[in-house]
N, C-alpha and C positions, 0 to 999 in steps of 0.2 A: 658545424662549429660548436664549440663549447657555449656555457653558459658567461656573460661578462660577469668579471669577477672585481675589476676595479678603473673604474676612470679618475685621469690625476691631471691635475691642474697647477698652476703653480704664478708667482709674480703676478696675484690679483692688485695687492697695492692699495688693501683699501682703506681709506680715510686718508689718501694721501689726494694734492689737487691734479695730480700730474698723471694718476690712473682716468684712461679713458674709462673706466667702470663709474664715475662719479660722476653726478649732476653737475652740470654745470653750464651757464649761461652764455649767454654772444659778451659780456663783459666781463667772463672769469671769476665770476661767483659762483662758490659754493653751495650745495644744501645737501645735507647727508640724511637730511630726512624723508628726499624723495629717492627712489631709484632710477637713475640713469638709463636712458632710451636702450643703451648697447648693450648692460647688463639684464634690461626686461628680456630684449628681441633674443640675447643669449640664452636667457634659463629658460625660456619658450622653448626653444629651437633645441636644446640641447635636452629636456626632459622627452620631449618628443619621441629624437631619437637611439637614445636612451632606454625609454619603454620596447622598442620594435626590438631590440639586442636581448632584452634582461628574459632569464630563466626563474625558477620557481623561487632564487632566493636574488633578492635584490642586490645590486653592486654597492662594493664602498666605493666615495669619493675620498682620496685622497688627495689633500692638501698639503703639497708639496715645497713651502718656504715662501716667505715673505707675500702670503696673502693677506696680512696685517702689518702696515706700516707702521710699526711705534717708532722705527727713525723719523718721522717724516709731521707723525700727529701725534697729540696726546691720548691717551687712554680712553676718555669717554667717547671721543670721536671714531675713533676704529672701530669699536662698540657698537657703536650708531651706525657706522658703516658694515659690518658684520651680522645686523640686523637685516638690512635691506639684502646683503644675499641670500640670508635662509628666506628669506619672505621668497624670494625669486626661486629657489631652485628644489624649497620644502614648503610649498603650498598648502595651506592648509584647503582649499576647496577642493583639490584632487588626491588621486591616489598618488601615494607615493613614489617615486622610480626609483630613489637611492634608500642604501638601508639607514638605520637611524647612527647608528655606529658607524662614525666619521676615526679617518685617523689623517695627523697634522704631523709633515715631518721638517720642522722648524726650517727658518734660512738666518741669513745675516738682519733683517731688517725685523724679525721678527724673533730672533736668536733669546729675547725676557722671556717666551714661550717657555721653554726649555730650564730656563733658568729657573722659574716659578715651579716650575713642575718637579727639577732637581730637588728643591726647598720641600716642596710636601713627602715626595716619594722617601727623601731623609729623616722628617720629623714621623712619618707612620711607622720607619723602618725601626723608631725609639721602644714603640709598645713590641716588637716581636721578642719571643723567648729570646732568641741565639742573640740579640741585641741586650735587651736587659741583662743575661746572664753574663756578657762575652766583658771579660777585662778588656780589650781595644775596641772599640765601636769604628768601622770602617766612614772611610770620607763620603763624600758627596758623589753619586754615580757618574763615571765620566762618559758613558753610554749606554744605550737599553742593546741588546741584545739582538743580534742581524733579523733572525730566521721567527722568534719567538720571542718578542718586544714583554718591556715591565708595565705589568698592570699599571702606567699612569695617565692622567686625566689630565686634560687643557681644562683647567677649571672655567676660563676668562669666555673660551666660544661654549664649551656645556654649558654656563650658565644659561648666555645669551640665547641658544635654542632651547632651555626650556623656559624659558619665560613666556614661547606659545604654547598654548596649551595642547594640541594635538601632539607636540615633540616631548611637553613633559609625561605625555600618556603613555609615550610611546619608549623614555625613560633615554631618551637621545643622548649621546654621548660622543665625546670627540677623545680619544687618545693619542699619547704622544710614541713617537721615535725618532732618536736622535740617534749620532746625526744621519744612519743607515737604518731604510729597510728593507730587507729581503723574503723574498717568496721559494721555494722552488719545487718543485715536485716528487712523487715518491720514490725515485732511485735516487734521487741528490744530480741528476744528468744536466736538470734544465734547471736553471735559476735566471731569475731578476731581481737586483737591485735599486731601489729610487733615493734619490741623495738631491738635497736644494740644488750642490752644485760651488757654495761659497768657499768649500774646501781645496775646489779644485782651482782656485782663483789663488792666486800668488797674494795677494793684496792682504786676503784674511788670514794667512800666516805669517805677517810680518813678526811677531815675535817670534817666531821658531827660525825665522829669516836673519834676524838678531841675533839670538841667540848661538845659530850658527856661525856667524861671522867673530863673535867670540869665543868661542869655543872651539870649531873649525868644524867640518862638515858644512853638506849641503843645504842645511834647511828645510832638510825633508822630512819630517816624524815617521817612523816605519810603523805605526799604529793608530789608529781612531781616536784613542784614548788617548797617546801623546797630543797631537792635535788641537784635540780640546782641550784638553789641561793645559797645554802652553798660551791657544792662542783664544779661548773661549771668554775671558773675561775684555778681552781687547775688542773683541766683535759686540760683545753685549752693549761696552760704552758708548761706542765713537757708533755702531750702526742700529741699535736698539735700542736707545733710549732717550735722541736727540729731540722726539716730538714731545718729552715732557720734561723740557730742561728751559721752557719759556722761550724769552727773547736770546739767549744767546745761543740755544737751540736753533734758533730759526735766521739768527745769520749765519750759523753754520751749515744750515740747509740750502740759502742763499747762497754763497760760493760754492757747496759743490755743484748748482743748477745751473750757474754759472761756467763751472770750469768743463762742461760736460758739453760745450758749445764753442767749437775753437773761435768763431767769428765773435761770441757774446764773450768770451775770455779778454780777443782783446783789446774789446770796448774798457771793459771791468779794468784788465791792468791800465789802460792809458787813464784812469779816473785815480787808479792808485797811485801812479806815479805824478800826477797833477797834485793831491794831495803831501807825499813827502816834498817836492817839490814848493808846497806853501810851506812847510816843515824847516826846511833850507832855507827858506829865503825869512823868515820870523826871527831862527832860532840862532845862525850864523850870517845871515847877511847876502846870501849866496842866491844870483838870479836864475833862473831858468836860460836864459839869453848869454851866461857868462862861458864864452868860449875858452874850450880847452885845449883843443889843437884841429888846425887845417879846419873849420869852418864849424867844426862839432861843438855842440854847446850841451853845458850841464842837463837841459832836460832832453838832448836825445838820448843821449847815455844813460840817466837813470830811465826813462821811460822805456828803454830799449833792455834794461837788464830784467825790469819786473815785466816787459812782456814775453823775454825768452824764459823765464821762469816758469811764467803762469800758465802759459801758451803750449810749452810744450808738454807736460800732461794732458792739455785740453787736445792737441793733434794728437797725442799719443793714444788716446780715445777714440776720439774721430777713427783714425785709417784703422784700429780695433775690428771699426765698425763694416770694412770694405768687404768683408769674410765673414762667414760663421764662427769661425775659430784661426786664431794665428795660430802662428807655427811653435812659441811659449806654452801656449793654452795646448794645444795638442800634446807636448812633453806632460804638463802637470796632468793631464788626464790621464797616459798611460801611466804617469809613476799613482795616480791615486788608485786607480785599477788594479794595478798588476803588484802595488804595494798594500797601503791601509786596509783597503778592501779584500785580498785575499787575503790578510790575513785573520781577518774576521771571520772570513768563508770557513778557511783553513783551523781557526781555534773551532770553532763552532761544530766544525765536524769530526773534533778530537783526532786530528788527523796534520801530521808535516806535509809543509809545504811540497816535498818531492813528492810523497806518494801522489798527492795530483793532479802532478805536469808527466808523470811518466804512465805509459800505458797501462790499463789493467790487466792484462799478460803479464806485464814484469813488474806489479807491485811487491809479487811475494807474501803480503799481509792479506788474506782472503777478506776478513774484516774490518778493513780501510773502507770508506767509502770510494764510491768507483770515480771516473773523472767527471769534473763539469763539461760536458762537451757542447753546451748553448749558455752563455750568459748574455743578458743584456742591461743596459745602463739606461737607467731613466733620470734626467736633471734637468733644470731651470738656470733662475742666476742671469744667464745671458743676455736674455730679451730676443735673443736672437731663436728660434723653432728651425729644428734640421732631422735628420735621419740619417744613418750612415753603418759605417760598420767600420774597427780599429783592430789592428791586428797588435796583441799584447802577449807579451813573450810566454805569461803564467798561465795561460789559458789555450788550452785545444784550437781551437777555432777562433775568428774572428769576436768582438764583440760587437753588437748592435748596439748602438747608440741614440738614443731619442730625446732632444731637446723639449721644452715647453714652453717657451720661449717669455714674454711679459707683455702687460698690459700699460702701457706706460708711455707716455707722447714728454719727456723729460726735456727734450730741445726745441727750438726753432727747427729743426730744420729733419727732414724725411728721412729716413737710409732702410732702405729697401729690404737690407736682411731684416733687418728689427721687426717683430709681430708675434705671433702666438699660436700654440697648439696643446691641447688636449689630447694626453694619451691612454688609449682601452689596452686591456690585460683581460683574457680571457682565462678561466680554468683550467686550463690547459696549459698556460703561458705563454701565448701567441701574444703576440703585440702590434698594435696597429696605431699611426700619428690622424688624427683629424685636424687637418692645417684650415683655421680657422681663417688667419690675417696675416697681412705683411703691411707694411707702409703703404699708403697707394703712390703710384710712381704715375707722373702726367696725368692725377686726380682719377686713377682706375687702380682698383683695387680687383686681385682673381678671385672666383668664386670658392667657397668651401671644399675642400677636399680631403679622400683618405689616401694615406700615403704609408709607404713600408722602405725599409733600407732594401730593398731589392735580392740579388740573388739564391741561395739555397733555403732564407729563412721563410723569404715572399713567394717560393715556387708553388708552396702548396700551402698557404695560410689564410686557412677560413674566417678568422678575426674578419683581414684586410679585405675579404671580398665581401661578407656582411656588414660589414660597418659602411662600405662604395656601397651596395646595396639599398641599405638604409635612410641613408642620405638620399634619393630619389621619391620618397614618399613626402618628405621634408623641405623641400629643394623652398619651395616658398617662404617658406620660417627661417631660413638661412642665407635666402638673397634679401630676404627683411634685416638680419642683423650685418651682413655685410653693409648695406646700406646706412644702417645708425655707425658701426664702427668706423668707416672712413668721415660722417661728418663728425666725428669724437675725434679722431685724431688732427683733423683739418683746424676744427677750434680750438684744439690743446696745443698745436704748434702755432697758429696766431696770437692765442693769449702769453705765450712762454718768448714769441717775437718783439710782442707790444714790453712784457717786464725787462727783457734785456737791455733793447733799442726803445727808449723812451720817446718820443715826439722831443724835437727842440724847444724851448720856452722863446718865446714873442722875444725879439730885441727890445 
C-alpha cells in the first residue's frame, strides 16, 4: 500500500456540553480543563495505529468542520477545549505520528473560522503590488481554490498549538479551505474531495431558498462561490456565533436542544402553551377551561397548535434520523456533486464541462485533461458515519461516498445510525472508513472497524486491508475507547433526559 497521506475527522464539537469528547461528571458538570476519558482512550488508540500506517513523511490530520463549537460556547472555552486535543493527539513526550501542518476545512458551527481567515487573507492581499497598484481592489474571497488552496492560516488553533513548546519548535500550523478540498493525482483520473457537508444540507441555504422563491428558480447555486456569497453570512450568525452572544445565545441554544427531541419538544411546547395561556387569561379574560365547541376548550386548541408547530420539526428530525440519508438529502447530494463541485473540478482544470463526461477518444482537444474516472466524496455534518457509492450523471463511474459521522449525544434518547468515523487517504488515493462508534443499541456498542464502500473500489485496495490489519496490534487500545465512549454517550443522554424531563416539585 502506499504511504497514508491524510486522516480526517470531523463533528468533534468541542467546548460544546453535548460532545461525548468533554469531561463531564454523573451530574453534568463541565471541566474543559481536564480531558475526557473517550477523547484520552481515543488519541491513544488512534496515534497508535496511525504510527504502524505512517511512511517516511507523516500524515495530515485534516479537520474537517465544526470541530470547534462557537455555536454552542464562547471563544475562550473552545480554546480550552482545543488545548486538551493537541495535548491528546500531539504529545509532547512521544514522537510525533501526525505532521505539524494541520489543515481545517470549516462547517456550519465553526463557519467564524473562515470568516476570520477571509479578514486577514483580504487585509494581507492590501500590501501586494497588483493590489496597491490596481484601481479596483477585489472583494473578499469567496473560496480558496479546489486542488491548490490560499496560503491561509487558522490563526485561533495555530496559536493554540504553539503555545507548547515542542509544536512551537516545530513551527505547527493549521491551514484553511473552504468550503472544498480536493487532492487528486498525476493524470487528473483519480480525485477526492472533502466538504463539512453543511452545503449539502438544505437548511444552510435557506437564503438562496429565498431568494429563489422570489425570483423563481430552484434554489440551487450552480457555483461554490454563489453559495457562499448568498448564504455564508446567514450560517456564520444563526450557527457560529451563538456561544458568544451570552444569555440570549444560550436560550437559543436551549430550544434548539430541545426541538431536536420530539418527546422533549412536547414537554417544551405544552409549557409554552400553559404560559400564552396565562397570557389569555391576565390580558383578556379568557380561561383555559372556556369551551369552544363539542367539549374543546381554549387550552386544547392553543396547546395543540404550538405543539403541531413545535413538534413537527422535532419528528421531522427524528425519522431524519431512521436512515443515513433521506431521499431530500440524497437529491441535494447528487446536485452538490454533479453541480457546485464539478464545476470547480471542471474551472480548475481549465477545462468545459463536456470534455469531461465525454470519452477521451472523442474529446478532440488532445490537451483537455482526460476524464475523472474515480472521485470520491468525503463529509461530515450528519452525525450519522456510512460508506456507499452514488451514481452522478457528471462523472464516469459511481462516486464513493464517505461520511464521518459526529461526536455528539444532543438528545435523550439513542438512534442507532448516529456515531462516528475517521477517514485514511493514502497516496495513492485509496480511501478507507475506520468506524469508530454507533449508539450502543440494548447498551452494546460493536467493536472498531475498517470498512470500504465495497465493489470495484474495495476489490484490490491496500488502504483497507492495512488499516483491518492494523487494528489487530491495537485491538486492546480500541476496546478500551469503545468502553469509555459508550459510558459518554450513556451519561450525555441521562444528563440531556434529567434537563428536558425535570423531576416534578413536592405538592
Amino acid at each position: 500500500m502506499g504511504a497514508l497521506k491524510c486522516v480526517c475527522l470531523s463533528d468533534l464539537h468541542l467546548g460544546a456540553a453535548y460532545s461525548v469528547l468533554t469531561w463531564m461528571d454523573a451530574s453534568g458538570k463541565i471541566d474543559l480543563l481536564k480531558p475526557g476519558a473517550t477523547l484520552s482512550a481515543f488519541g491513544k488508540a488512534l496515534r497508535e495505529t496511525v504510527r504502524g500506517l505512517s511512511g517516511p513523511e507523516l500524515p495530515t490530520l485534516v479537520l474537517m468542520g465544526d470541530v470547534l463549537d462557537l455555536g454552542q460556547s464562547p471563544f475562550g472555552a473552545v480554546a480550552q477545549a482545543f488545548k486538551r486535543f493537541v495535548e491528546v493527539l500531539f504529545p509532547a513526550d512521544e514522537p510525533p505520528v501526525f505532521s505539524s501542518q494541520l489543515l481545517t476545512v470549516p462547517g456550519n458551527h465553526d463557519h467564524h473560522l473562515w470568516r476570520s481567515a477571509q479578514d486577514q487573507y483580504f487585509l494581507a492581499s492590501l500590501n501586494l503590488p497588483a493590489y496597491r497598484d490596481a484601481r479596483f481592489i477585489p472583494d473578499l474571497l469567496q473560496h480558496t481554490q479546489l486542488f491548490a488552496p490560499q496560503d491561509i492560516t487558522c490563526d485561533l488553533m495555530t496559536n493554540v498549538m504553539r503555545g507548547y513548546p515542542h509544536l512551537a519548535a516545530a513551527q505547527a500550523r493549521v491551514g484553511v479551505a473552504y468550503p472544498n478540498f480536493g487532492l487528486r493525482n498525476a493524470d487528473g483520473t483519480r480525485c477526492v474531495v472533502l466538504h463539512h457537508g453543511h452545503y449539502v444540507d438544505a437548511t444552510y441555504r435557506a437564503m438562496s431558498t429565498l431568494s429563489g422563491a422570489f425570483r423563481g428558480g430552484d434554489g440551487r447555486p450552480r457555483t461554490v462561490a454563489a453559495i457562499e456569497r448568498e448564504n455564508g453570512a446567514w450560517v456564520d450568525f444563526l450557527f457560529s456565533e451563538l456561544g458568544s452572544a451570552g444569555t440570549v445565545g444560550a436560550d437559543l441554544v436551549t430550544l434548539y436542544e430541545m426541538l431536536r427531541d420530539a418527546a422533549a419538544s412536547h414537554q417544551f411546547s405544552q409549557q409554552v402553551g400553559d404560559l400564552l395561556l396565562g397570557k389569555l387569561s391576565s390580558t383578556l379574560g379568557i380561561g383555559g377551561t372556556t369551551t369552544i365547541t363539542h367539549g374543546i376548550t381554549v387550552a386544547d386548541v392553543l396547546r395543540g397548535l404550538v405543539d403541531v408547530t413545535l413538534v413537527r420539526g422535532a419528528e421531522s428530525e427524528r425519522d431524519s434520523y431512521s436512515t443515513v440519508l433521506s431521499p431530500d438529502s440524497v437529491s441535494d447530494l447528487r446536485w452538490y456533486l454533479g453541480g457546485p463541485v464539478f464545476q470547480q473540478i471542471c474551472t480548475e482544470s481549465e477545462s468545459r464541462t463536456r470534455d469531461l463526461t465525454r470519452p477521451q477518444g472523442e474529446r478532440g482537444t488532445e490537451n483537455k485533461p482526460p476524464v475523472i474516472q474515480d472521485l470520491s466524496f468525503v463529509f461530515g455534518h450528519t452525525h450519522k458515519p456510512f460508506q456507499d457509492q452514488l451514481a452522478i450523471d457528471a462523472y464516469a463511474r459511481p462516486v464513493a461516498v464517505y461520511n464521518t459521522g459526529g461526536w455528539v449525544m444532543d438528545q435523550p434518547t439513542m438512534t442507532p445510525t448516529q456515531g462516528a468515523a475517521s477517514v485514511f487517504i493514502d497516496d495513492e488515493l485509496n480511501l478507507a472508513s475506520l468506524r469508530l462508534f454507533n449508539d450502543p443499541a440494548n447498551g452494546k456498542m460493536g467493536p472498531v472497524r475498517a470498512a470500504g464502500v465495497g465493489g470495484f473500489r474495495d476489490a484490490d485496495n491496500p488502504l483497507l486491508a492495512g488499516l483491518g490489519a492494523a487494528l489487530g496490534p491495537t485491538e486492546a487500545l480500541w476496546t478500551e475507547f469503545t468502553t469509555q465512549v459508550r459510558a459518554a454517550t450513556e451519561l450525555h443522554a441521562k444528563v440531556q433526559l434529567k434537563a428536558f424531563f425535570p423531576a416534578p416539585s413536592a405538592a
